[in-house]
Each structure stands twice: as structure tokens, then as C-alpha cells.
N, C-alpha and C positions, 0 to 999 in steps of 0.2 A: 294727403301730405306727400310733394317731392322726395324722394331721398335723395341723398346727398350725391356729391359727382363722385365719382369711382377717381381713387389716386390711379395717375399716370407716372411713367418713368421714363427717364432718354438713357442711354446705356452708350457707353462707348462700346466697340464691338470686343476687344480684348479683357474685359474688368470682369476678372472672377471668374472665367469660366470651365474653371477645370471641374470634371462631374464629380457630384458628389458619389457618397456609396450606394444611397441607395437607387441610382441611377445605374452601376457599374456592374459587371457579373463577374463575383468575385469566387468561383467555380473552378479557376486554374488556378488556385490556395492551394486545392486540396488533389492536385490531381499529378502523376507521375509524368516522364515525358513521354511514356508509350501509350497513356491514352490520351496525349493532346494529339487530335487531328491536325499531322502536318496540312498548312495551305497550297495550291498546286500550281503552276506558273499561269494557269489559264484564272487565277482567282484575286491576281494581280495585275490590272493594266497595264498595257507598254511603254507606256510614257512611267511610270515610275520606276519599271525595272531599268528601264533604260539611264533614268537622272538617279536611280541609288543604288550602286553594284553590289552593295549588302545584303539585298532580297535576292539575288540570287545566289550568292554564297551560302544564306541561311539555308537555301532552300534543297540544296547542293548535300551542304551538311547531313538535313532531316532527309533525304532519301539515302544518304549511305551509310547510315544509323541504322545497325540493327541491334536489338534488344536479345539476349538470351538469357535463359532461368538460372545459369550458373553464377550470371553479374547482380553479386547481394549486395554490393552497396558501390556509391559514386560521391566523388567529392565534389561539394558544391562549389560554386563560383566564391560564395561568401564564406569558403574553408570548413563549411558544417559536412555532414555525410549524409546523402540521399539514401531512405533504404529502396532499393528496386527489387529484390529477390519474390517469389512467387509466396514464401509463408511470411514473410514480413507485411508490417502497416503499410500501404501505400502512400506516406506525407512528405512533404516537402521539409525540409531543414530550413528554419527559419532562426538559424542562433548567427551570433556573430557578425551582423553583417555590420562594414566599416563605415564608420564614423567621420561624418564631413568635418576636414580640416581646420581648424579656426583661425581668423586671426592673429597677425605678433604686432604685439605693442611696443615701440621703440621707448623707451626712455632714459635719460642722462642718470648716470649711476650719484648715488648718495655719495656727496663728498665727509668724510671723515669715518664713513661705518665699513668698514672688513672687517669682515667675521676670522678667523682663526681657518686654516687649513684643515680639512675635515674632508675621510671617503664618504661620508655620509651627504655630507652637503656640498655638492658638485658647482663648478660656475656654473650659471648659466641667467638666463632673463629673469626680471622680476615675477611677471606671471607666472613661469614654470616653478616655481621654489616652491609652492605649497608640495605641487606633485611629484620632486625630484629631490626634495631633502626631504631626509627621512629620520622619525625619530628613532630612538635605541630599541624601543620595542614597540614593532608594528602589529597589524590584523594580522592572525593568525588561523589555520583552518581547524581550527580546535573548539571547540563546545564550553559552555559554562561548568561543564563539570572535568574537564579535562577528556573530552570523548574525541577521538580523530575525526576530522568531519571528509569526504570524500573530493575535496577540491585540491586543485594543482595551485603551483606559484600561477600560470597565467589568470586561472580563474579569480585569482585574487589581484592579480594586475589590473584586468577588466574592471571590476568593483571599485578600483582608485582613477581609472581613465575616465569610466563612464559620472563615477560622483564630483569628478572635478567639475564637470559641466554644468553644476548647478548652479554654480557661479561664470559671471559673464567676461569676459576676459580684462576690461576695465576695472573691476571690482578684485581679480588675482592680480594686477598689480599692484596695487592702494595693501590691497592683503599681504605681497610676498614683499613689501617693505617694511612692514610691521614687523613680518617674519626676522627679517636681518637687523632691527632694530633687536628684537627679542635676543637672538645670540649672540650678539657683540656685550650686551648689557651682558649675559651670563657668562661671556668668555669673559671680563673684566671679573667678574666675583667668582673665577674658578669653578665654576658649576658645574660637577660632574655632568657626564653624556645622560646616565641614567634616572635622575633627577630633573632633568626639563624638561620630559613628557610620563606620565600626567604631571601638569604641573601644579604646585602645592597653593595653596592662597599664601602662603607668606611671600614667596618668590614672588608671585604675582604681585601683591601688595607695593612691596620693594619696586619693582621694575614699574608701577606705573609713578611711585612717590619719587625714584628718578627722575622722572620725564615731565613732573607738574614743575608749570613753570617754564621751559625749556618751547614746549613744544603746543600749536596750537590745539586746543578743548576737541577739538572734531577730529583729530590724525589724532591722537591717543588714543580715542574711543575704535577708529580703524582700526588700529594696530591690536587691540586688544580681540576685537570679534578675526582677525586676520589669526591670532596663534589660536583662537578658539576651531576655527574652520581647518584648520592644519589637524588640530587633534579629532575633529570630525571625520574627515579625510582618511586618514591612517590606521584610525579605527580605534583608538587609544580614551581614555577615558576622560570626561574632562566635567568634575568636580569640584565647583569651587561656591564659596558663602557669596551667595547675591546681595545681601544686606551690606557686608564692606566693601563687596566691588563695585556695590551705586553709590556708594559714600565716597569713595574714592573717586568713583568720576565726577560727582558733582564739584568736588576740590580741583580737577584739573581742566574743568571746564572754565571755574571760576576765577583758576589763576593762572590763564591762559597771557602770555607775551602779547603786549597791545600792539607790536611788530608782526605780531601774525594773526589780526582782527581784519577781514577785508570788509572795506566797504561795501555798502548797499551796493549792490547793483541797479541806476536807473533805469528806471521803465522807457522805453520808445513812446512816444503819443505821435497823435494825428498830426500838431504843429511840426515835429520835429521830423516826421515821415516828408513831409509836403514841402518845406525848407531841403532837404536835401536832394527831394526828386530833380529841383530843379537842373541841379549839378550831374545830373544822368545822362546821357546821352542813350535812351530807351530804345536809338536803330542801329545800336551796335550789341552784340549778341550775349557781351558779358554784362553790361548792365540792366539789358533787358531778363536777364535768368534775376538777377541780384535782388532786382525789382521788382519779380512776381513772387519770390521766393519770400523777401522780407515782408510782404503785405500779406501770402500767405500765412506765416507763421504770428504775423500781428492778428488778424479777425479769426483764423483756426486755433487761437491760444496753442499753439505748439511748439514744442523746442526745434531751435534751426538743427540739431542735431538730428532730429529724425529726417529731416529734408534736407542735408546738404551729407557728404559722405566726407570720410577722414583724412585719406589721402585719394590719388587719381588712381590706383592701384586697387582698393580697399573697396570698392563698388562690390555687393552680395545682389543678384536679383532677391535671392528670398530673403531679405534681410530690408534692403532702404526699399522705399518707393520707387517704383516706375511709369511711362508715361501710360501704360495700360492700366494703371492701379486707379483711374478717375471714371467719374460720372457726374451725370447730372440728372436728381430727380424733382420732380415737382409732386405735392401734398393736393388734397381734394380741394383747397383752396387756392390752387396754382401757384404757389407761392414756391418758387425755386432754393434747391441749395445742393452747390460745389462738393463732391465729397470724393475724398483723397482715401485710398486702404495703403496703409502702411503694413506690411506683413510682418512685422515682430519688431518690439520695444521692447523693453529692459520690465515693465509691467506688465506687460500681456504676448506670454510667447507665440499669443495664437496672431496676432494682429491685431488691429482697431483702427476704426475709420476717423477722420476730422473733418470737419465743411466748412463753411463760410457761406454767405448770402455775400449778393450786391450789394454794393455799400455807396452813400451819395459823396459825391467828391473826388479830389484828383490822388487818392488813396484806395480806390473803388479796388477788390483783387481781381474782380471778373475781368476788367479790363487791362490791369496787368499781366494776367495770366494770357488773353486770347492775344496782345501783343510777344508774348515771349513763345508760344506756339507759332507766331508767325517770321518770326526773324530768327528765331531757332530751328526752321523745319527739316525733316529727314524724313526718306520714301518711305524707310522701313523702320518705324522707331520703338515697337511696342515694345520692346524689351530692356529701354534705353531709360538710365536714369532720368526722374522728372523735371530735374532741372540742369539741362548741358545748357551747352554753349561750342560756338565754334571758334575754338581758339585761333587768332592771322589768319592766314591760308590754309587749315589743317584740315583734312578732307572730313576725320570721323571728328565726333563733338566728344568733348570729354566732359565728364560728369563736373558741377559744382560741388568745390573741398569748402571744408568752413573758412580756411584760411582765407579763400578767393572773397569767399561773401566780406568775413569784418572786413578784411583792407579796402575792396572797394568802398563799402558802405564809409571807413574811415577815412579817406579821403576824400568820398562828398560832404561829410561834414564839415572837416577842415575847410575847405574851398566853402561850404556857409556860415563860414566863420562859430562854430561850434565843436564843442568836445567831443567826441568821438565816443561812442556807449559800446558796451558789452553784446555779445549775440544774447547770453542768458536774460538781457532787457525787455526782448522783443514778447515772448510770451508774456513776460510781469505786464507791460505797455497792453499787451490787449484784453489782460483779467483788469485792469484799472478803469480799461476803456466803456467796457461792458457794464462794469460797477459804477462807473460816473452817469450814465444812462441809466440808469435804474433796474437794472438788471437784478434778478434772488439771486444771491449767493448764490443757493441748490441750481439754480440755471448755469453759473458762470463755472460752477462745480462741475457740472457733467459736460459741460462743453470743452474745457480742459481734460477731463478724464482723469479727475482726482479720487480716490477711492477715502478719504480722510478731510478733515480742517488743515492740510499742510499747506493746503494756499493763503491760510492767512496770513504765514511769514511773508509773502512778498507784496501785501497790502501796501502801498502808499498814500500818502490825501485822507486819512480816517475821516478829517474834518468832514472833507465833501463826501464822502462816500456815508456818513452815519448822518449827516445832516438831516437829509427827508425824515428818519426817526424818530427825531430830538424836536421836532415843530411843537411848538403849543396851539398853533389856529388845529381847531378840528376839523375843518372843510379840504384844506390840504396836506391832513395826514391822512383821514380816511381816502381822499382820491389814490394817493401813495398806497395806500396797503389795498387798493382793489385794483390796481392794475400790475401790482409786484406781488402778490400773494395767491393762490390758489384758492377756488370757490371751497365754500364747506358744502361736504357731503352729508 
């Protein structure tokens, strides 16, 4: 009996290749600076001391470094303390070390909500407020029994800088408007300082039976986990009856302003992709990004926000996609597929991959992609967001914003005499696309990368989509559930 062909893979030369650990000698962890063997100028080629005058400064450095018994400790770079002394641990100081800067999110301030003037609650951005207004009584270095615990104010600074992180900067501001929404309502009913954190279920109760009605079902529900994350944050206790506080939201869900109901977002399809390609001009550099980008994110089921970036400014390497982030492999059955690693989503901080297959038709991604590689090229691009463009005459390419994507995509629709769709379409358009083909759920589930049933809110066509189910001929239900159903084992 043959065995099977061995999978093969084609690997772009940059995609992933930083070593792992157990590849790595992780040996200078543990080791001082006087037993790392300085390197010596002969153990460095000429050609690199010559293109980077830092090795020989380094090197400069480590021979006029001497060590004596009397130097018990050294401050690290990252503000910890090296012990070097002769009866001390030999370890490295691995505390402290600084924390990569985040993003700021601009947004237009709430018109009618000022809070009252308060030391406590300083101006500043929406994001910032969880972590810079502070309740009356915050984290304390104190014990459950009233015991001193041995930490300073900064140790407890750290504990509020490093826990804000666990929210994403999008999500602290959606939260630090809730936030201002909460103390405007209690500066109108006089609410002592002391009194609105922990906060009581009556208050609570109150402040959300204000806002039913007022304010759309889904920003209430924010606004309520936004003051919940604040008393998280701060360390303050945050007790309240679950039974009235669902009861409560199911009323303000349900008596939401039909003013602030949005419509469905439609889905993109294949007729509406192909009607507008025409309007493209695919050998000019922006609609050729636009164009691989949206067929991208249509057969990868993925949101254009992980593949387009926020502003031109706002580009993270370890954040969006780059053009080194792709490959291409092929299965024991040669059967190929495109696979994009996005290095962190709002779901999975570590990364996750999307792919696509070739596709038949003038919607194909393979061939929009290998077009936008080629009227987009650059000598040196690996590090370069995956989908630029060269904006007029501009020498370097600047990344694709979502802004650039919807306006073009919306003025080729207009020019096809059609309405203009939402980015959030694109992904719906190709879970639809998949499910009109007869694709399992559990298939169009994992190839979006849903951990849940929450794709089914953005269902459209139930009709066509449950049809093959609902047949009475039994010749073509059973063909249906043996090519969309998994064999029994």
C-alpha cells in the first residue's frame, strides 16, 4: 500500500522567523556582567565594525570595565538593582522593565455631560479616566485584617498602570464615557464623594432607570461594565444583586430610542464585488491595495480592521499585519492556501492566522493580491504594512487607513450606480458566501475564528441558507448531509 505524499510548504523567506526558546541559550538570564565573555574586535568582521560604530564602542566599554569586590550592587538599565558583590546571588534584575507606550484615541467630547470640578477627576481623554480619576477610597497597602503590607505608593501605581492593560484602548474609551456619564448623573442627585465607590445597587438601579429610554440598549450595558472596571481598577469593591441588575438591563435594552436602533449592516457578495471592480482602476496603486484588501477580508471572513490600520501614524509592526506576515502552503493533496499571521487581535493577544484559497472568477484573491504586490513593490518591504500604496509621487508607500479603503470602495459603488455598504459588510458577505455553498456552520465557524454561536447575529438569507435542511426528497438531503457532515467514527 502507497503512503500518502508528504505535505509540502512554500514559505516567504521573512514569515515567523524569530527562534523560538527552545532553539535559544537562555544562559545570559542568569549570568552577571563579569562572567559574560566580553567579544574581541578579531571575533567581529570588518565590514560590520566598519557599517555599525556601536560594536566598537560596546566593545570599548567592556574592556575598560573593571569589576571589583567592593561594587555590591548596580542599577539596572530597567531602574531594578544588579547584585554584583562576591557574597550576594549572582541574578540579574528582571523587575520593572517599561512598558510599550499605547495608543491615543482622539474622540469628540460628549456634548451636554461636564462633570462638576473635582482634584480627583482631572481633564483629560476619554481612555485615561478609568486610570486618572480616582475614587474617594482607593487600593490600599493594607491586609484584610488591617496588617501594613510592605509596598510603597509606586508599587501600587504599577498595579493600576499594569491592570489597565487588560483592557484595549478602544474598549477604555467606550468605558471612560460611561464613566462621565456615571458622575454627571451623581453630581445632579448630590452624591456624596464617598458614596459612589463601592457603589450601592440602589444608586446603581437609579442611574441605569435614568438612562432607559434615553440611551441605546448596548451603551447602557458599556457604561455599566465601564464603572464596574473602574472599581476593578482601583481596587474598591464592587457588590451588587445580579438578579436586578439583569432585570434592569433586559428593560433598557428593550426600551431602547428606535433613533438609536442601527441598521443591519449588508453583507458584500460576489455580484456586488464584481460590479464595482469594474470602476477600479487595478494599475494605480490605491485601488490595487483596496482591491486585494477587500477580497481579502471577503474569502478570509475577516474584519478590514485587522488589515487596514487607523490612521497613517498608528501603524504597530507587532500589532497589524506586515508583508512578511504571508505564506503559502500546500496539503498532501496539493491543494494550496494563502495564509496571512496577524500578530495580535483584540481575541487572541498572541496572533492568529486567516487564509483563503483561489477562488474562480474576477473576484479570485490570489490574483488580486499577486496584482497589488506588483504595482505596489518596494526593494525592501518586509517590515511594511501589507497593504500600502504609493500615494502621487511619494517615494515611501504609506500604509492603507480604513478611511482610504470605505471612500474608495464608496465611490466605485456610486459610479455603479449602487449604495455604498459598511466595511463591517465584508466579513458578513463572506460567512454568507460560504453558507450559500454549503459550507458547516463548524467549517465557516473556524475559518472566521469564532470561539461561540455569535456569527449567527450576522446571518442573512436564513431561507437559502436552511433550505438544503428542510428538503422532503430523501436522495437530496442525504447527498447534502454526506458532503457537509463529517463521517461517523
Amino acid at each position: 500500500m502507497s503512503l500518502p505524499a508528504e505535505s509540502t510548504e512554500i514559505r516567504t523567506p521573512y514569515y515567523r522567523e524569530s527562534p523560538s526558546l527552545s532553539t535559544c541559550n537562555l544562559l545570559w538570564l542568569t549570568l552577571t556582567r563579569q562572567e559574560q565573555t566580553p567579544r574581541l574586535d578579531s571575533a567581529i568582521p570588518e565590514q560590520r565594525r566598519s557599517r555599525n560604530p556601536r560594536n566598537v564602542q560596546r566593545l570599548q566599554r567592556v574592556r575598560g570595565w573593571k569589576p571589583t569586590s567592593r561594587q555590591t550592587s548596580k542599577t539596572t538599565r530597567s531602574g531594578g538593582t544588579n547584585c554584583t558583590g562576591t557574597n550576594s546571588k549572582k541574578l540579574r534584575a528582571r523587575f520593572n522593565q517599561p512598558l510599550k507606550v499605547r495608543a491615543v484615541l482622539s474622540h469628540k467630547p460628549v456634548p451636554g455631560l461636564k462633570p462638576r470640578s473635582f482634584p480627583l477627576r482631572p481633564h483629560c481623554l476619554a481612555q485615561d479616566r478609568l486610570l486618572r480619576w480616582k475614587p474617594f477610597v482607593t487600593r490600599s497597602a493594607i491586609d484584610n485584617e488591617g496588617v501594613p503590607l510592605p509596598l510603597s505608593d509606586e508599587d501600587l501605581t504599577c498595579i493600576l498602570s499594569v491592570m489597565v492593560r487588560a483592557y484595549m484602548p478602544s474598549t477604555l474609551s467606550v468605558f471612560g464615557t460611561g464613566l462621565l456619564v456615571w458622575h454627571v448623573y451623581y453630581d445632579k442627585k448630590n452624591v456624596p464623594e464617598a458614596q459612589r465607590a463601592p457603589a450601592s445597587q440602589t444608586l446603581l438601579s437609579g442611574f441605569l432607570a435614568t438612562l432607559a429610554g434615553a440611551y441605546a440598549g448596548g451603551s447602557i450595558v458599556n457604561y455599566l461594565y465601564g464603572v464596574r472596571a473602574w472599581h476593578i481598577l482601583h481596587g474598591v469593591r464592587w457588590v451588587i444583586n445580579d438578579d436586578e441588575t439583569k432585570a434592569m438591563l433586559r428593560v433598557v435594552e428593550r426600551e431602547e430610542p428606535a433613533s438609536s436602533r442601527q441598521k443591519k449592516r449588508l453583507p458584500y457578495t460576489v455580484d456586488f464585488l464584481t460590479r464595482i471592480k469594474a470602476h477600479l482602476d487595478l494599475d494605480t496603486p490605491l485601488d490595487a491595495a483596496v482591491w486585494a484588501c477587500v477580497t481579502t477580508g471577503f474569502y478570509a471572513v475577516a474584519c478590514i480592521g485587522e488589515l487596514t490600520v487607523r490612521t497613517l501614524a498608528s501603524f504597530d509592526p507587532s500589532i497589524h499585519v506586515k508583508r512578511c506576515d504571508w505564506q503559502l502552503e500546500r496539503d498532501r493533496n496539493r491543494l494550496e492556501q494563502t495564509i496571512f499571521f496577524i500578530p495580535r487581535t483584540k481575541c487572541a493577544p498572541g496572533g492568529e492566522d486567516i487564509y483563503w484559497a483561489t477562488q474562480q472568477g474576477p473576484t479570485d484573491p490570489a490574483a488580486a493580491f499577486r496584482n497589488h504586490l506588483q504595482v505596489n513593490a518596494a526593494p525592501d518591504d518586509a517590515r511594511l504594512p501589507l497593504f500600502t500604496y504609493r500615494f502621487k509621487d511619494a517615494v515611501k508607500l504609506c500604509p492603507l487607513t480604513k478611511h482610504a479603503f470605505i471612500t474608495c470602495l464608496a465611490t466605485a459603488a456610486r459610479a455603479a450606480k449602487l449604495d455604498p455598504l459598511q466595511g463591517h459588510g465584508v466579513h458578513i458577505g463572506g460567512t454568507l458566501e460560504y453558507l450559500l455553498h454549503g459550507k458547516p456552520f463548524d467549517v465557516v465557524r473556524t475559518i472566521r475564528r469564532w470561539q461561540s454561536n455569535a456569527f449567527l447575529l450576522y446571518l442573512r438569507k436564513h431561507v437559502q441558507i436552511m433550505a438544503p435542511y428542510m428538503q422532503a426528497e430523501l436522495a437530496l438531503h442525504t447527498e447534502f448531509v454526506r458532503i457537509t457532515m463529517p463521517p461517523v467514527r
